[in-house]
Backbone as numpy.savetxt, mean C-alpha at the origin, in Angstrom:
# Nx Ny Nz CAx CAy CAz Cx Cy Cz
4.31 -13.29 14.70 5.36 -13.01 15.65 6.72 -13.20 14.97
7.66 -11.97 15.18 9.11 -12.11 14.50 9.77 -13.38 15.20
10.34 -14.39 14.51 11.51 -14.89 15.37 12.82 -14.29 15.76
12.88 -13.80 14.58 13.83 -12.69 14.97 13.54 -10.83 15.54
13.09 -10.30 16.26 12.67 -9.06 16.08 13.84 -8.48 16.30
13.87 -7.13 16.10 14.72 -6.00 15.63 14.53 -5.38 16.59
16.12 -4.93 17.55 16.48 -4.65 18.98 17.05 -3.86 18.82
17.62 -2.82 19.80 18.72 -1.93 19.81 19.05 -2.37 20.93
20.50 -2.35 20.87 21.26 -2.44 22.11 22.65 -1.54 21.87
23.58 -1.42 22.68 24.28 -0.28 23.11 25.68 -1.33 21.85
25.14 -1.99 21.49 26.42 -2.52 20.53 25.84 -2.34 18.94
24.51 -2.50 18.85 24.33 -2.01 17.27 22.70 -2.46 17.39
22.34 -2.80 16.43 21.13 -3.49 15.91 20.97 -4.97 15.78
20.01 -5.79 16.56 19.94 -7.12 16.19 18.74 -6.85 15.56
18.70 -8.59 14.97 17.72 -9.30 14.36 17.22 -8.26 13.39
16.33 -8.54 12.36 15.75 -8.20 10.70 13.92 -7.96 11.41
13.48 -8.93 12.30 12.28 -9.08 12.55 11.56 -9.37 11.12
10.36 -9.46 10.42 9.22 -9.90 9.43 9.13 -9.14 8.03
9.62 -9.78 7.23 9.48 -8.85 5.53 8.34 -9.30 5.47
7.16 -8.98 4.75 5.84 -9.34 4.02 5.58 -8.54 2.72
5.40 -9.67 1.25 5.13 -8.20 0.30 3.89 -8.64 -0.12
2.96 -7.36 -0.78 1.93 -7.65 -0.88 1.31 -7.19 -1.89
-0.07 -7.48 -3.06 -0.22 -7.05 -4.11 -1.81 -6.42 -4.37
-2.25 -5.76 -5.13 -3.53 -5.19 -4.84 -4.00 -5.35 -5.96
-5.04 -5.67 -7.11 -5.54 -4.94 -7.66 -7.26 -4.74 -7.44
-7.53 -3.06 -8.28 -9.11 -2.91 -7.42 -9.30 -2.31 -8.73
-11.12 -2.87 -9.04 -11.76 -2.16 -10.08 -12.96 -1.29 -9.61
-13.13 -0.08 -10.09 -14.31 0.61 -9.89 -15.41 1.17 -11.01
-16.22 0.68 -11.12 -17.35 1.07 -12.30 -18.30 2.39 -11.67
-18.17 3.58 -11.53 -19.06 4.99 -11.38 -20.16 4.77 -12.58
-20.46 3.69 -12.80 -21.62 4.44 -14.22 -22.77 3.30 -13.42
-23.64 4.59 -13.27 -25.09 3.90 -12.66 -26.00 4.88 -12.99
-27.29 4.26 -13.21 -28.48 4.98 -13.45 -28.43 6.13 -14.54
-27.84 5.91 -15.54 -27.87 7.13 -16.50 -26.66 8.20 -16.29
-25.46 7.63 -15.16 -24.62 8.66 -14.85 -23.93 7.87 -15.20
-22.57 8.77 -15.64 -21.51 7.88 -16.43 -19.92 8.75 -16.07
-19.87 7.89 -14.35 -18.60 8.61 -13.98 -17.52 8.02 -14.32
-17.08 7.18 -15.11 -16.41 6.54 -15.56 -15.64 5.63 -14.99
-14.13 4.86 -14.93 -13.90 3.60 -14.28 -12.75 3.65 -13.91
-12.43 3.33 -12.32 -10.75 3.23 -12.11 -10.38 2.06 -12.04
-9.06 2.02 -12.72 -8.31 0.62 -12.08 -7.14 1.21 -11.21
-7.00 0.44 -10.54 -6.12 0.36 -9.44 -4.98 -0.99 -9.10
-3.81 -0.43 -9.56 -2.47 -1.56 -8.78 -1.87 -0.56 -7.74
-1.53 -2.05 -6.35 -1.00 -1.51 -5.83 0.17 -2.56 -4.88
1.33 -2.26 -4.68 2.80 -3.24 -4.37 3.06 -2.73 -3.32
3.33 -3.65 -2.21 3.53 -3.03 -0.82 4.40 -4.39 -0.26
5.10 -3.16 0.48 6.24 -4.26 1.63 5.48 -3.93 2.65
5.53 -4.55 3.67 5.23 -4.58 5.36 6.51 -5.10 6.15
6.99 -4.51 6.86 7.99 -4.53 8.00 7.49 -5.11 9.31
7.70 -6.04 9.73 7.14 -6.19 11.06 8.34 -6.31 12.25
8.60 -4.91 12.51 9.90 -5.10 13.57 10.36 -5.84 14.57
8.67 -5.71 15.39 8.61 -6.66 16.53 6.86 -7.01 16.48
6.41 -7.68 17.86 5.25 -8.00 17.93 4.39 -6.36 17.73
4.46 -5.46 18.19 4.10 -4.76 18.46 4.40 -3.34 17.54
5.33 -3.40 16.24 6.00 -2.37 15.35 5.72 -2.77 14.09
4.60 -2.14 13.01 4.87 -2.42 11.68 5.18 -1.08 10.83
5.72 -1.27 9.96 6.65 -0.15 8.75 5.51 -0.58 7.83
4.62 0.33 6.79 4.04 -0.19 5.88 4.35 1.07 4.41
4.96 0.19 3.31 5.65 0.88 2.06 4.45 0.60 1.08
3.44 1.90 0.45 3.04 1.31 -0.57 3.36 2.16 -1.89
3.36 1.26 -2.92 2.90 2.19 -4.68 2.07 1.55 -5.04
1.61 2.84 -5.57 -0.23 2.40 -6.23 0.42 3.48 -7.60
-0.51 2.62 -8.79 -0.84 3.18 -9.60 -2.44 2.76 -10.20
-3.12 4.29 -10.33 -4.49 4.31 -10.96 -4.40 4.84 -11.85
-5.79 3.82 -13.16 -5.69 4.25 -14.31 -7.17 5.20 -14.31
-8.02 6.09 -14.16 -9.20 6.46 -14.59 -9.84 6.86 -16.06
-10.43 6.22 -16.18 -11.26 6.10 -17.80 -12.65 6.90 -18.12
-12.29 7.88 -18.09 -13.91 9.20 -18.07 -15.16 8.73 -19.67
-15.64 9.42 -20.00 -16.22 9.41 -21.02 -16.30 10.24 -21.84
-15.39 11.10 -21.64 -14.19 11.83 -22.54 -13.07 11.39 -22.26
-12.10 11.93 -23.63 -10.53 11.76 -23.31 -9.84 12.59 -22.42
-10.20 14.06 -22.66 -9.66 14.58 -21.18 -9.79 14.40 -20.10
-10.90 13.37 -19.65 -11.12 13.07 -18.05 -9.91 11.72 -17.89
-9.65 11.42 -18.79 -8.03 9.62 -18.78 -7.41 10.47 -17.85
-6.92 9.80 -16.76 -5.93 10.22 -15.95 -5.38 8.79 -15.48
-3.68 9.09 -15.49 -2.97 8.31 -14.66 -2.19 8.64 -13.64
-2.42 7.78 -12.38 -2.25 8.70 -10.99 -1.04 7.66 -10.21
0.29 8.27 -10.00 0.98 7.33 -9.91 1.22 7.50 -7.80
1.36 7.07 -7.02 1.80 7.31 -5.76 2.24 6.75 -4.62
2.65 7.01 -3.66 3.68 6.38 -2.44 3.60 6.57 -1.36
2.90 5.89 -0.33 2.59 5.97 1.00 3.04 4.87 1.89
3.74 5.71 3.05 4.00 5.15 4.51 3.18 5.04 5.58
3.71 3.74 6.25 2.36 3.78 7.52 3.40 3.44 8.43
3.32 3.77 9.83 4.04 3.13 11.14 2.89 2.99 11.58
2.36 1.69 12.04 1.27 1.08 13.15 2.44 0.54 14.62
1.60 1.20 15.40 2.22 1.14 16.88 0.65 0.25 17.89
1.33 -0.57 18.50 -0.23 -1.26 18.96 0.43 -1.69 20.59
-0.24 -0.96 21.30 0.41 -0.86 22.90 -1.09 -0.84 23.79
């Protein structure tokens, strides 16, 4: 719960309401049974906004590394996603 949550009123904007930052990392191994899909890593840095009880803003960047079993399958995948969660 914000102590402060984030209002509109006919004079401007109160209160900031909830910063939260947050950190990810994820490993994935594809090589099973004689198949060899090779391996992602995954970072990922995120703010969360929590306006009010009921309003979150969610900021993420991810970057994935994938490791094939060739060199042309290496890929690095860089990206940026928003979320608004509304809960009524």
């Amino acid at each position: 719960m914000p102590k402060s949550p984030l209002d509109w009123t006919r004079a401007g904007f109160t209160g900031w309401g909830v910063w939260q930052l947050a950190a990810r990392y994820t490993y994935l191994d594809l090589k099973s049974l004689g198949i060899n899909g090779g391996r992602v890593h995954d970072v990922t840095a995120g703010v969360n906004w929590f306006l009010n009880p009921n309003t979150k803003v969610q900021f993420n960047y991810f970057v994935s590394a994938r490791r094939g079993f060739a060199p042309p399958a290496d890929n690095l995948i860089h990206g940026f996603a928003t979320r608004l969660a509304i809960d009524f």
